[in-house]
C-alpha positions in Angstrom: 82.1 54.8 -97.9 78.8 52.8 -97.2 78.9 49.5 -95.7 76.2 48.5 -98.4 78.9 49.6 -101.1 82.0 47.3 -99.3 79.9 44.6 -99.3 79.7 44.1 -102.9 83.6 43.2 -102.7 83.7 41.4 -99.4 85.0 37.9 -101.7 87.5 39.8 -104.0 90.4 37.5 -103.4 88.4 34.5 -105.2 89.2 35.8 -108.4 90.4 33.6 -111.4 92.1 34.6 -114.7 90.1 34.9 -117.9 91.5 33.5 -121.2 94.8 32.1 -121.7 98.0 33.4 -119.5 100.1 36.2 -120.5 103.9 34.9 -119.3 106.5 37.5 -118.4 109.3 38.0 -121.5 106.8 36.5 -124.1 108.0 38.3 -126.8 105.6 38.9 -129.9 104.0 41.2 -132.2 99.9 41.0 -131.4 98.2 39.7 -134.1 95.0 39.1 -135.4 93.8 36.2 -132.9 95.0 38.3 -129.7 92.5 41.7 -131.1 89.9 39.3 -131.5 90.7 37.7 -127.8 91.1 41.3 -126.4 87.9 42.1 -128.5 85.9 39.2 -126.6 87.2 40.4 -122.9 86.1 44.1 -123.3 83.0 42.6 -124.7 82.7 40.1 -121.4 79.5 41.1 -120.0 79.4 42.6 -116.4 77.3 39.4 -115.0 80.5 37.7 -116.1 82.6 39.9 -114.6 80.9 39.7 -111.4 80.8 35.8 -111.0 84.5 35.5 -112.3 85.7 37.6 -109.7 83.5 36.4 -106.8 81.3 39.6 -106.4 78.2 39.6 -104.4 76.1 42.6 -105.7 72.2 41.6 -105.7 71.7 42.3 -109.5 69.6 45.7 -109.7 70.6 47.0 -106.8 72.2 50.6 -106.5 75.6 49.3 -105.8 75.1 46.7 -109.1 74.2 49.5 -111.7 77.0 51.9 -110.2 79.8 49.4 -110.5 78.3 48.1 -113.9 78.6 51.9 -115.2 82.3 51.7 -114.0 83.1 48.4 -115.7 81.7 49.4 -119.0 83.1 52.6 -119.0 86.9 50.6 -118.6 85.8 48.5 -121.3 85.4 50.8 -123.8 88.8 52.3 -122.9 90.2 48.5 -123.8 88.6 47.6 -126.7 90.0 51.2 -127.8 93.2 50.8 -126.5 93.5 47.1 -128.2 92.6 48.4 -131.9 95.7 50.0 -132.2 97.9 48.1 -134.0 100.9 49.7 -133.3 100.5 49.3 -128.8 103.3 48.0 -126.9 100.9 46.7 -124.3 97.7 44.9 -124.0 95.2 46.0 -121.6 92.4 43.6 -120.2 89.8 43.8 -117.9 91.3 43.3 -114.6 89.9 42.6 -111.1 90.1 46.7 -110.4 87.4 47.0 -113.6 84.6 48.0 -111.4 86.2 50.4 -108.9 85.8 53.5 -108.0 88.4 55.7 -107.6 88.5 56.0 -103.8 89.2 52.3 -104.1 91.9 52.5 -106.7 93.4 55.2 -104.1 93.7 52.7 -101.4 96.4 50.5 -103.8 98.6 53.2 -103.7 99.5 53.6 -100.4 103.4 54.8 -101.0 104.3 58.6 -99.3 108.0 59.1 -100.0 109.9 61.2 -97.3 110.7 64.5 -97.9 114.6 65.2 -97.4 112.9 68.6 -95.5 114.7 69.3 -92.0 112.3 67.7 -89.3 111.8 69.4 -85.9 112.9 66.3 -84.1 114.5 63.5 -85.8 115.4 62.5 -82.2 111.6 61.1 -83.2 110.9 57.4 -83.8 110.3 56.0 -87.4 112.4 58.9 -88.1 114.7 57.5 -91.4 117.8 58.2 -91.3 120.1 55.6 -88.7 123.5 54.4 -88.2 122.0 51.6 -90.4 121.8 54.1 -93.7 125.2 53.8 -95.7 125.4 55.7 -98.5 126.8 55.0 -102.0 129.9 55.7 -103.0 130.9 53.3 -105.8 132.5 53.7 -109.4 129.8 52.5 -111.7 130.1 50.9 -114.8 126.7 49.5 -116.8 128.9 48.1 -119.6 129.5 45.1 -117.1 125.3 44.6 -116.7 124.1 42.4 -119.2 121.3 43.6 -121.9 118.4 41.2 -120.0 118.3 40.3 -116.4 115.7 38.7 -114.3 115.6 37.4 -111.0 112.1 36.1 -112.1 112.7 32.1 -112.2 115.9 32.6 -110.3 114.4 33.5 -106.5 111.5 31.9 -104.7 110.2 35.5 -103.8 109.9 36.6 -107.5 107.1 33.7 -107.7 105.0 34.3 -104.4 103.2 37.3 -105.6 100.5 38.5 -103.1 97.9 40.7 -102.9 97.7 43.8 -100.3 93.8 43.9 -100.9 91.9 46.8 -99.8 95.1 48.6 -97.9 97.7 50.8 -99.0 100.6 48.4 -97.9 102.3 48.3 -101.0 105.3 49.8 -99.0 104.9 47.1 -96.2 105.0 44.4 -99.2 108.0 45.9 -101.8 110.1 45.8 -98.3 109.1 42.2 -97.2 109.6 40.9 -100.6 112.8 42.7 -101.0 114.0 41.4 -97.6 113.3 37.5 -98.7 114.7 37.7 -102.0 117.9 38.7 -100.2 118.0 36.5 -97.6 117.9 33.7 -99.8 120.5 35.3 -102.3 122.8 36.1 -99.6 122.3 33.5 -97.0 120.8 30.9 -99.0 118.2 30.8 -97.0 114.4 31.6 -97.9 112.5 33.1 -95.3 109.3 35.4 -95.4 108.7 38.5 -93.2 105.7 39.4 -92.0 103.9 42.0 -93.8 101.4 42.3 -90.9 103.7 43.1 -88.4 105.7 46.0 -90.6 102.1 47.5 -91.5 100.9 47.4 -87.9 104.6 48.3 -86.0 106.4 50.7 -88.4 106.4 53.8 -86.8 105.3 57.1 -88.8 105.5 60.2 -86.7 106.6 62.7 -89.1 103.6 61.3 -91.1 105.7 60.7 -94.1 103.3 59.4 -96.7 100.7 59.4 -94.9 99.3 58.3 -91.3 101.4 54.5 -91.5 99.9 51.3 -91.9 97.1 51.1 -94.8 97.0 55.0 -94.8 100.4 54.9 -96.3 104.4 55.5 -94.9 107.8 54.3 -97.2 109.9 51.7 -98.1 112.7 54.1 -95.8 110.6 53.9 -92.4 109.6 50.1 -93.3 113.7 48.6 -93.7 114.4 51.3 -90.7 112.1 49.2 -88.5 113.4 46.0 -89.8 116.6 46.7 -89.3 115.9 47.9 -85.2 113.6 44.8 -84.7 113.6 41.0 -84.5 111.4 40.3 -87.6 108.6 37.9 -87.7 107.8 35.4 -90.3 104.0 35.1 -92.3 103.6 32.0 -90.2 103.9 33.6 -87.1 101.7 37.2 -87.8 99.2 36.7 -90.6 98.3 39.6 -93.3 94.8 41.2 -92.6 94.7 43.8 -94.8 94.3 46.1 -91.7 96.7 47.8 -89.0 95.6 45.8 -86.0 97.5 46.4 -83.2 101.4 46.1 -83.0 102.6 43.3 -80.7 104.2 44.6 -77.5 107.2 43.0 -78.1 107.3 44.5 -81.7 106.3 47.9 -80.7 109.8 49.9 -81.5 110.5 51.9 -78.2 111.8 55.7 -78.4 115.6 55.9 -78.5 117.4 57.5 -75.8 119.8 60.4 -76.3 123.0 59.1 -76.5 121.5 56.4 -79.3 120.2 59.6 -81.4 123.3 61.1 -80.8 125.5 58.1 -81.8 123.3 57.6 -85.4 123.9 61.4 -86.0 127.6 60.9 -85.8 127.9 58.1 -87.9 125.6 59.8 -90.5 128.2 62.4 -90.4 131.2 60.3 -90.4 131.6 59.5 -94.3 130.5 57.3 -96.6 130.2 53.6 -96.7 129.3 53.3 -93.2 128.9 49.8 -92.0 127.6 49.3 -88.4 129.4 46.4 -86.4 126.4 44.8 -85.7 123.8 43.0 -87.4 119.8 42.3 -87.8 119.5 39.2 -86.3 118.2 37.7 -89.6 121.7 38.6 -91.5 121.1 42.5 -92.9 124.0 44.8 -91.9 123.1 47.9 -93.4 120.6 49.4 -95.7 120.8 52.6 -97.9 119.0 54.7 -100.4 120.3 55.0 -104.2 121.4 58.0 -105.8 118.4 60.1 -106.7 117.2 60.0 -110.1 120.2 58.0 -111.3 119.4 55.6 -113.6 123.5 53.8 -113.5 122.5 52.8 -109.7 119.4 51.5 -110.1 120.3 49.3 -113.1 123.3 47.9 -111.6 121.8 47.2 -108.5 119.3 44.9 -109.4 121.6 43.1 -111.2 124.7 43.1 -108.8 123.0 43.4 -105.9 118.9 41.7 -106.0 116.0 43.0 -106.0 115.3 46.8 -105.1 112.3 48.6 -103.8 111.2 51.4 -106.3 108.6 54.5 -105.5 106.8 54.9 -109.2 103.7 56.4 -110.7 101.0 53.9 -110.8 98.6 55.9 -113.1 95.2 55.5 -114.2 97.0 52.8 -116.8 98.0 50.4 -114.5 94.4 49.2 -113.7 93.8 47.9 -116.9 97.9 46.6 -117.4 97.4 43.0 -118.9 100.7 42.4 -120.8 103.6 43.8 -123.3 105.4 46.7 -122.1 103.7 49.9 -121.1 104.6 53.4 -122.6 102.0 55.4 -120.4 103.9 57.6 -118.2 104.5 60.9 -118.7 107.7 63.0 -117.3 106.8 64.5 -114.0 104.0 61.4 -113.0 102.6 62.0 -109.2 104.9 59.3 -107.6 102.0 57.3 -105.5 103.4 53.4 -105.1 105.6 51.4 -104.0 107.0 47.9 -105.6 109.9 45.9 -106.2 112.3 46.0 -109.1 113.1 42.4 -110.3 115.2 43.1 -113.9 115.1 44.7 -117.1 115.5 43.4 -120.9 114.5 44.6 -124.2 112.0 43.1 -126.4 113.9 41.6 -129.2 111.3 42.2 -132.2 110.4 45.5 -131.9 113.6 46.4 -129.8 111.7 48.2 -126.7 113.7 48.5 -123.9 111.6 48.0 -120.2 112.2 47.6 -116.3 110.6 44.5 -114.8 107.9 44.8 -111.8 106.6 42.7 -109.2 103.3 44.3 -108.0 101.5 43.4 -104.8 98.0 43.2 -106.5 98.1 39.1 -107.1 99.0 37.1 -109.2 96.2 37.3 -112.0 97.4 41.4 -112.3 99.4 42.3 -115.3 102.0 39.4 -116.2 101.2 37.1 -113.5 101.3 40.2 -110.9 104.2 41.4 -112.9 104.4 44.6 -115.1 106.8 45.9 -117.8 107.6 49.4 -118.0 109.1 51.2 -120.9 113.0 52.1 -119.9 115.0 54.9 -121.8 118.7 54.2 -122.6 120.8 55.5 -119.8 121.2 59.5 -120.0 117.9 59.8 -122.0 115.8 58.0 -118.5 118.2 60.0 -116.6 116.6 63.3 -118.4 112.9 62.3 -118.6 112.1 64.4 -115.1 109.5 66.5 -114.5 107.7 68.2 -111.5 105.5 66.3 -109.4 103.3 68.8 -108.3 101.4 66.7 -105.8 103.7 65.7 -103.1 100.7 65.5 -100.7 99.0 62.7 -102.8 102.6 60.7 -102.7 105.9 61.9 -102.0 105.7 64.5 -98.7 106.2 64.1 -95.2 104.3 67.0 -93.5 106.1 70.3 -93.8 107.6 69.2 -96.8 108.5 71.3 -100.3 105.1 71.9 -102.1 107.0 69.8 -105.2 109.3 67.5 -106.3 111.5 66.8 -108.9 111.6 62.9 -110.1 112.8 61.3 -113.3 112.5 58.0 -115.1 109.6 56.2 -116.8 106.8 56.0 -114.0 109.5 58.3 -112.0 111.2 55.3 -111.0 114.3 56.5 -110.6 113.4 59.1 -108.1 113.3 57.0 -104.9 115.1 53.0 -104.2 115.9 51.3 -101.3 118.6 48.1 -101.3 119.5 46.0 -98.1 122.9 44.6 -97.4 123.3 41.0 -96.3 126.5 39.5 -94.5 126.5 36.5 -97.0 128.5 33.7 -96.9 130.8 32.2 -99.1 129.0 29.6 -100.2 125.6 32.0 -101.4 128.6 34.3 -102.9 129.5 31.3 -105.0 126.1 30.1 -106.0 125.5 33.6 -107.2 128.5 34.2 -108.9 127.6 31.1 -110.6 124.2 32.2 -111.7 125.3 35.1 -113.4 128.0 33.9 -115.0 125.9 31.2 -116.4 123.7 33.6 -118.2 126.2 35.2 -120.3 126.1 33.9 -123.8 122.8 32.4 -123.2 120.6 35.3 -125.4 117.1 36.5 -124.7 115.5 33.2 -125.3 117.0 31.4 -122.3 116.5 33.8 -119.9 112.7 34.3 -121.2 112.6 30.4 -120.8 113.7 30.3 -116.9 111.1 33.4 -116.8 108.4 31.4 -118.0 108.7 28.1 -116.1 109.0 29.9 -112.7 105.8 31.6 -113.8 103.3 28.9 -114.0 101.6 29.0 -110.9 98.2 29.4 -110.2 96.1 31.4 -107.7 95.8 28.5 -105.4 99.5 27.8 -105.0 100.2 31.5 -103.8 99.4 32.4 -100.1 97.8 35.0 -98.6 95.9 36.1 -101.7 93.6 37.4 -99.1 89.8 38.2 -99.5 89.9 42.2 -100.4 87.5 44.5 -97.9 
C-alpha cells in the first residue's frame, strides 16, 4: 500500500465514542429510541466520521473519496441491519468504517498450528514442551453456574488495548490471559509485554504466518513465556511493529538432550507437571480438548480467562452491542482473543460467550463482544470445514482443511496457563465464586457494569494505529 493511503490513518488511536455507551450484560429489547439513535449514526456524515476518529485526509483528495465510498457503503449495511426488529445485535459505525479490506486483514493476525508432523520439532518456537500438560479431568458443567464474568472481577478484563495496525491479536489474548492469572492465582497484577512476545516469539515452522504482526498462535506465544523471563509494559513498550528482540529475550536453540527430555515427557502420560517454574509463578500450560464445548465452559469459570482462536467475519467490524448470531458452521478461523464468561440474556433467553477484543475500548461493548453460544452438545455439533487453513489455521505443510466447531469456531482451538497459587488467592477466589451463587443475572450484570465505566484516556497504550 501507498504511503499517501497510510497517511490518512496515521492519528487513529485519538478516537472517541459516538452517542451514549453500550455496557456489557445490558439486557433489553431495542426499542424505538435506539432505531432512531442507530438511524442517526449510519446517517453521521463521513466529515463527522473523519474528525471523530482523528483522520487526516485533505478533503477531495483520492484517498478522501475512496475511504468515503467505503464508509457509506458500511452504512447502509447498518441502517439495514438496525431495521430489523427482531436483531440480537446492534451494529454501529465503528473506527474500522472506512477500511479497506487489506486493513481489516491486518486485525486478524491469528494462524493456528496444524497438529501435521514437522520435519524438525528439535526447531525453536516449535509448540509442543515439557511445559504442555494435557487434560485429563472428569467434567461436570452442572457445577458452572448459568452467568459468569470475570468482567468487574479482574483488573485485566478492564485494560482493554488496541493492537493497531498489526496482527498481534495472538501476542495480546496471551498477555492478557497471563495477567488475569497472575492476579487470580498470586494475587498479584502484573502486565506482560506485548512488545516483547510480538518481537521474540519464535515462528519457524511459520505457523500462522511469518510471527510478529504477520501472524503466529496463542501455542508459540505461552511456549515462549513459559522458556523466558517475561517483561512488563513498563519495561518494553507496544509499537504496533516487530522491532527487534532484545538479546537477552531472544530464545536460544535447545540442545539435544533438552529436545530429547520434552519428547519424553510428552510421551510419559497425562497431567504432566514440570518441577520447575516461570519465574513469574506459571508451572505448566496446555491446550483444551478440541472442539469440546464442556472444557472450554468450565475452564473459564474454574480456572480464568482462556485464549480462544474464532472467526472474526466481515460482522465483527460493525459489532456495536447485544449478542451476535453471525457465524456460520465451518467460519475461516482468522483471530485470536480472550474468553472472559458466558450468560444468557434473560428477556429473550439467548445464550452467548463473552469476549475481550484487542481493538480498544470504544469496539463493541467497551472492546468486548457477545457471541451467540449453543447449549452444550448442540455447540459441540455446529462444525463445519474450514476450507482456508492458509488464511488462518496452517502451519506450512499443513492439511489443505480443518474441521472446527462452535459459534465463531470457538471451540476448535484454547489455550489455559497453570499458576502455583497460594493459599491465600485460593481463598479469595473460592470466595468470589461462592459469593455469586444466589445472586441472579442482575448482580453479576451490576459488577459488569461498574468495572466498565472507563474511558479512552484511562486505558494505556491505546496506541496511534499506522
Amino acid at each position: 500500500m501507498t504511503a499517501a493511503l497510510l497517511g490518512c490513518l496515521t492519528v487513529l488511536g485519538q478516537s472517541f465514542a459516538f452517542g451514549g455507551s453500550v455496557h456489557i450484560g445490558s439486557e433489553r429489547i431495542l426499542d424505538s429510541q435506539e432505531y432512531l439513535r442507530a438511524d442517526l449514526i449510519s446517517n453521521m456524515t463521513f466529515d463527522t466520521f473523519i474528525k471523530i476518529h482523528g483522520r487526516t485526509c485533505k478533503k477531495g483528495s483520492k484517498e478522501y473519496l475512496m475511504r468515503e465510498d467505503l464508509y457509506k457503503v458500511q452504512a447502509e449495511e447498518v441502517r439495514k441491519h438496525n431495521a430489523n426488529p427482531l436483531r440480537n445485535w446492534e451494529a454501529g459505525i465503528t473506527h474500522l468504517a472506512d477500511r479497506t479490506k487489506e486493513e481489516l486483514a491486518k486485525l486478524r493476525g491469528y494462524r493456528r498450528g496444524a497438529d501435521a508432523p514437522r520435519e524438525s520439532d528439535a526447531e525453536v518456537g516449535a509448540p509442543e514442551a515439557s511445559f504442555l500438560s494435557k487434560e485429563t479431568r472428569v467434567l461436570d458443567v452442572s457445577k458452572a453456574p448459568r452467568d459468569w464474568s470475570w468482567v468487574g472481577r479482574l483488573k485485566a478484563m478492564s485494560n482493554v488495548r488496541d493492537q493497531g495496525e498489526c496482527g498481534s491479536c495472538w501476542a495480546f489474548a496471551t498477555a492478557t490471559m497471563l495477567r488475569a492469572h497472575s492476579e487470580l492465582y498470586l494475587q498479584h497484577d502484573r502486565s506482560f509485554s506485548v512488545q516483547q512476545l510480538l518481537a521474540c516469539t519464535p515462528n519457524l515452522n511459520h505457523c500462522g504466518g511469518d510471527g510478529g504482526c504477520h501472524g503466529a498462535t496463542a501455542e508459540l506465544a505461552i511456549q515462549y513465556a513459559s522458556k523466558m523471563t517475561m517483561l512488563k509494559d513498563e519495561d518494553l513498550d507496544y509499537t504496533a511493529k516487530a522491532n527487534n528482540c532484545p538479546s537477552a529475550s531472544e530464545m536460544k536453540k535447545p540442545s539435544f538432550l533438552q529436545t530429547l527430555r520434552e519428547k519424553m515427557h510428552l510421551g510419559g502420560g497425562a497431567g504432566i507437571q514440570p518441577s520447575e517454574q516461570t519465574s513469574f509463578g506459571m508451572t505448566s500450560w496446555r491446550k483444551l480438548p478440541e472442539n469440546k464445548y464442556s472444557p472450554l465452559l468450565l475452564a473459564v469459570y474454574d480456572e480464568g480467562p482462556v485464549s480462544v482462536s474464532l472467526s472474526a467475519g466481515e460482522m465483527w467490524n460493525k459489532y456495536k452491542s447485544g449478542v451476535m448470531d453471525a457465524c456460520e458452521a465451518g467460519a475461516v478461523v482468522n483471530h485470536a482473543a480472550v474468553l472472559v464468561g458466558y450468560g444468557e440474556e434473560k428477556i429473550r433467553k439467548v445464550k452467548y460467550w463473552q469476549i475481550q477484543n484487542s481493538w480498544g475500548p470504544n469496539w463493541g461493548e467497551r472492546g468486548h463482544i457477545r457471541l451467540f453460544r449453543h447449549e452444550g452438545e448442540q455447540e459441540d455439533q455446529y462444525c463445519g470445514w474450514d476450507q482456508k487453513p492458509g488464511d488462518g489455521t496452517g502451519c506450512k505443510g499443513g492439511p489443505p482443511k480443518v474441521w472446527v466447531c462452535g459459534s465463531c469456531g470457538i471451540l476448535y482451538d484454547s489455550v489455559v496457563p497453570t499458576y502455583a497459587s497460594n493459599p491465600l488467592a485460593l481463598a479469595a477466589k473460592q470466595s468470589m465464586q461462592q459469593s455469586d451463587e444466589g445472586d441472579g443475572d442482575e448482580g453479576f450484570m451490576d459488577r459488569a457494569d461498574s468495572m466498565l465505566q472507563i474511558s479512552s484516556e484511562e486505558v494505556p497504550h491505546a496506541r496511534k494505529r499506522r
